[in-house]
N, C-alpha and C positions, 0 to 999 in steps of 0.2 A: 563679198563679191559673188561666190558660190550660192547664196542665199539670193541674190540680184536675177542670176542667169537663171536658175530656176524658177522663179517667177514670173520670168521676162518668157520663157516656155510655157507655163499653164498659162497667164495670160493671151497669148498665141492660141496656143492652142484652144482656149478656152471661146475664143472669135471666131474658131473654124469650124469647130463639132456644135455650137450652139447656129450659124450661121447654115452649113452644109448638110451637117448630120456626124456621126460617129465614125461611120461604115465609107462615107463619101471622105473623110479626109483622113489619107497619108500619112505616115510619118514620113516621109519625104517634105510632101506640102508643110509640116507643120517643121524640119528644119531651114526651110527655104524661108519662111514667112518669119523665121526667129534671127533669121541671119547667122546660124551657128554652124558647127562642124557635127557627124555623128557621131562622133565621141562625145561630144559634150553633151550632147541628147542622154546618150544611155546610161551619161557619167552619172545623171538626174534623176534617172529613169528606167528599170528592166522590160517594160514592155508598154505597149499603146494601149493596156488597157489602166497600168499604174498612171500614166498621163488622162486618163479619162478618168479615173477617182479621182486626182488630183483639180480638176476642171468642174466635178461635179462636187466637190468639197470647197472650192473657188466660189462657183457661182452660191451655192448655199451660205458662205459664212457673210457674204456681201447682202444678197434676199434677207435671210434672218434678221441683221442687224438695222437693216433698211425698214423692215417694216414694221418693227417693232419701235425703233423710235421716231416713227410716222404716225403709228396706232397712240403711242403715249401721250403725243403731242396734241389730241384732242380731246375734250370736254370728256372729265368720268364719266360714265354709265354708256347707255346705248351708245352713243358717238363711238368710245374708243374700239366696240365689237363692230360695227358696220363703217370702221375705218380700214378694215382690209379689203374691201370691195372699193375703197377710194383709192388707195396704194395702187391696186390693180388695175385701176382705169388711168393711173397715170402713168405705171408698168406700160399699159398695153398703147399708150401715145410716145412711148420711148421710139426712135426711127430703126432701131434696130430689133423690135420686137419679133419675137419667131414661139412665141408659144413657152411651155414648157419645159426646161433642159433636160428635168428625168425623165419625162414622159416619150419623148422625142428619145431619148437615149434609151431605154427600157425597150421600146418598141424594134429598136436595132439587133440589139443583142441576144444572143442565143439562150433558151430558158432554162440553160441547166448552168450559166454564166451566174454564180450566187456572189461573188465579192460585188459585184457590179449592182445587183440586184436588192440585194443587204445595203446596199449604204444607200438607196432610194429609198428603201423600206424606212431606212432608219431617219433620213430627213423629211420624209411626209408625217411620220409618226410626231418629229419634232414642229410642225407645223399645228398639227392636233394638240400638243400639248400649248404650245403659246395661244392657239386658239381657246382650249379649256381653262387657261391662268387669264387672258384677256376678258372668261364670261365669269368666270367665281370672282375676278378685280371690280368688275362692274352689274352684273346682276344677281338679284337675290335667287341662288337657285339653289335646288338640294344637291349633294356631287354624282346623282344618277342622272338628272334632268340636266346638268353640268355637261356630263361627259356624253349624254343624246345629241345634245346640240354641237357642242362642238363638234362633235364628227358628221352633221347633218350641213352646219354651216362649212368645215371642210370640204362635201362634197359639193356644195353650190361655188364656193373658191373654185376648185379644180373642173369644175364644169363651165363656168366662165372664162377658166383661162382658155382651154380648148375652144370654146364655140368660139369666142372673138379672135383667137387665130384664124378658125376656119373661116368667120364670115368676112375677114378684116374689119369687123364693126362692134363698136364698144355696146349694140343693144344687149348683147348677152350679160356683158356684167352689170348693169341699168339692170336688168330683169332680175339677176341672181341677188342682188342687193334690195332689189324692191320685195322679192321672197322672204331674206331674210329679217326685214324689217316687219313681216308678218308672222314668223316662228317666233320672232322675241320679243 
């Protein structure tokens, strides 16, 4: 049950800081929106920023798993590399779509704020790595020319998710996909 209410709060909260921002929502709002008492908040939780790891390790462990057996699920070779730019176009047709959680999050927070900032670090980093196992699973590459790309196709990833927020228009990822389909 303690495992339930806890959840049932990063989920909450997890709708409010991806939907509002970090900075725009409460820990008020986000016991009101849980239906709980503040005790039971703190009983979860010492502070609104352990609720924001918690949301930013939420939403990653859901993304991760998501687009990795989205990626799997297509044709070996080029297919399963330039299936993260299909993920993302179905990401960005989601009705709740708002961009980025770390990057929206990152952008909030104060830059000397390093728990917050370290575990972004650490899931974009994990993002490069499934990127760099997705290009050594499917293309013949050396592990320098390996780990160029990947982190070359990361930055057109992260560049699409951005622009197609800002434009609300999927051309950005069409474009970043049509790039990467000419690096590899």
């Amino acid at each position: 049950m303690k495992r339930d209410v806890r959840q049932h709060i990063i989920i909450t909260a997890s709708t409010l800081f991806y939907r509002n921002g970090y900075n725009s929502t409460g820990i008020n709002e986000i016991i009101s929106e849980s239906g709980i008492a503040k005790a039971t908040l703190y009983n979860h939780f010492k502070s609104k920023e352990d609720i924001c790891l918690a949301y930013l390790r939420y939403k990653h462990s859901k993304f991760s798993y998501d687009i990795k057996e989205f990626c799997l699920s297509k044709t070996k070779g080029q297919d399963q590399v330039l299936a993260v730019f299909d993920f993302l176009g179905l990401f960005f047709k989601e009705k709740d779509f708002n961009g980025c959680w770390c990057i929206k999050t990152v952008s909030e927070i104060p830059k000397e704020n390093e728990r917050i900032r370290n575990e972004i670090q650490t899931q974009k980093n994990q993002l490069i790595d499934f990127i760099t196992d997705l290009i050594g699973d499917n293309l013949d590459l050396s592990k320098i020319e390996t780990e160029t790309l990947a982190k070359q196709i990361y930055l057109l990833y992260e560049s699409a998710v951005a622009e197609s927020h800002l434009h609300q228009d999927q051309w950005p990822i069409d474009q970043a996909k049509g790039i990467c389909e000419k690096i590899i």
